[in-house]
C-alpha positions as CSV (number, residue, x, y, z in Angstrom):
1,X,-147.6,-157.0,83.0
2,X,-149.1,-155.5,79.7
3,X,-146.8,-152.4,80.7
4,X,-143.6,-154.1,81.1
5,X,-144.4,-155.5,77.5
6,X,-145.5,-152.3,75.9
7,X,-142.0,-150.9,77.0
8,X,-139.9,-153.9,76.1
9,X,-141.9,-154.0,72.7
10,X,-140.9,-150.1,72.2
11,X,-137.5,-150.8,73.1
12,X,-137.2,-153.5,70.1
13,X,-138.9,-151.1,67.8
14,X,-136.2,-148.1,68.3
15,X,-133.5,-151.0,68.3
16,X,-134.7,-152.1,64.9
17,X,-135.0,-148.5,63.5
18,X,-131.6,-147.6,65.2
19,X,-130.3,-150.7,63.4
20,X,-132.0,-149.7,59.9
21,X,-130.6,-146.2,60.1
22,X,-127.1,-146.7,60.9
23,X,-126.6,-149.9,58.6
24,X,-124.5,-147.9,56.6
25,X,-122.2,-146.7,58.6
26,X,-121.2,-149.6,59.1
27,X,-118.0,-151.7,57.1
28,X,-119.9,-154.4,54.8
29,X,-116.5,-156.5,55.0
30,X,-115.3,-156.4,58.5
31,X,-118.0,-155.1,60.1
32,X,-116.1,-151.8,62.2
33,X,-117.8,-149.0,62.9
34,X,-114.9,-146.6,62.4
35,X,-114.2,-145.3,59.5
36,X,-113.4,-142.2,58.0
37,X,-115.1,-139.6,55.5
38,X,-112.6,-138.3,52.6
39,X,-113.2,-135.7,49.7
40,X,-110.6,-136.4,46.8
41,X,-110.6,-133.6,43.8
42,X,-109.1,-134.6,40.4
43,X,-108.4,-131.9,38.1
44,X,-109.4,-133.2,34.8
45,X,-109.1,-131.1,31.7
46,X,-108.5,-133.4,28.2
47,X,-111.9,-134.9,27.1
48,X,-112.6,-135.8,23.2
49,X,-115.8,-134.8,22.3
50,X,-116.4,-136.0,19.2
51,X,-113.3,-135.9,17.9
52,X,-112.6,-132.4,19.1
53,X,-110.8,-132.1,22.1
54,X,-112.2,-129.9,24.9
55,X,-109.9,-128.5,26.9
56,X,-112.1,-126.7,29.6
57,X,-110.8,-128.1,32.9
58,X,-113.1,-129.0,35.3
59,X,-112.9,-131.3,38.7
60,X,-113.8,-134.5,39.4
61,X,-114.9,-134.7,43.2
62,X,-115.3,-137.9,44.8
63,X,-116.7,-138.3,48.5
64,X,-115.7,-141.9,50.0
65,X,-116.3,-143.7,53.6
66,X,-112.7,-145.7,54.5
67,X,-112.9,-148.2,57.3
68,X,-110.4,-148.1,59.5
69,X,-110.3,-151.5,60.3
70,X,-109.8,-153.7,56.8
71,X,-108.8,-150.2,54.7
72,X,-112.2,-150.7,52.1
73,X,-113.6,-148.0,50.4
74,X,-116.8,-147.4,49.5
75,X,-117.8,-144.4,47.4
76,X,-120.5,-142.5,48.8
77,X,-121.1,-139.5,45.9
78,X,-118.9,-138.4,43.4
79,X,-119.9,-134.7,41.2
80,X,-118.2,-132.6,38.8
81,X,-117.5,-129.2,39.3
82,X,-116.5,-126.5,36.6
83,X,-112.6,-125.0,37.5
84,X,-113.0,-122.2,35.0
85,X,-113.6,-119.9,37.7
86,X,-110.2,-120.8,39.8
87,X,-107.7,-119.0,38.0
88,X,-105.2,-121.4,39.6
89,X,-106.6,-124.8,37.6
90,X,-105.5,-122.5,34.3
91,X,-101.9,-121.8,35.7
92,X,-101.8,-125.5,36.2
93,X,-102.6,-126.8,33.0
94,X,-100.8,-124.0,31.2
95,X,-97.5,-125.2,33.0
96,X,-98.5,-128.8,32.8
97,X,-98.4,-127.7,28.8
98,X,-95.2,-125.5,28.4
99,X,-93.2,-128.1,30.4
100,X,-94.5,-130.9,28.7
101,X,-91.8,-132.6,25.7
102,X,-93.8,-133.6,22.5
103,X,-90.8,-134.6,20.8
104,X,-91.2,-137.7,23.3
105,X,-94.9,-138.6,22.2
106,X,-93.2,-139.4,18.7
């Protein structure tokens, strides 16, 4: 008898844990269990600083969890990463620049 309940109580324990480690994967709202993992990158390059503007582009990555079933989004991490190495984020913003019209800011 003792046995039976030994097993049965380790059985609740791994249930619990299993319950404890996979609460977030989880949807908060709806309660699915699919969802999917996406990576967005922003290229940002205009920030003032101080009144000077730095134009150094760098990304903005963003890592989010979307559940399939009610479409929320939860962000999971999001870090910034330097482009001055990717010769392509330069070409960008350089013909993001030539092609721009100032006379329209006016």
């Amino acid at each position: 008898m003792s046995y039976t309940v030994a097993i049965l109580t380790g059985l609740v324990v791994i249930v619990l844990i299993a319950f404890v480690l996979y609460r977030n994967l989880r949807c908060q709202k709806c309660g699915s269990w699919e969802s999917q993992v996406r990576l967005r990158t922003n290229l940002e390059w205009g920030t003032d600083v101080g009144g000077i503007m730095k134009t150094d582009p760098f990304f903005v990555n963003t890592e989010m969890r979307i559940c399939v079933g009610c479409k929320d989004i939860r962000v999971l991490r999001r870090w910034i990463s330097p482009a001055s190495e990717d010769e392509s984020a330069f070409n960008k913003i350089r013909d993001e620049v030539l092609s721009h019209d100032f006379k329209k800011d006016r």
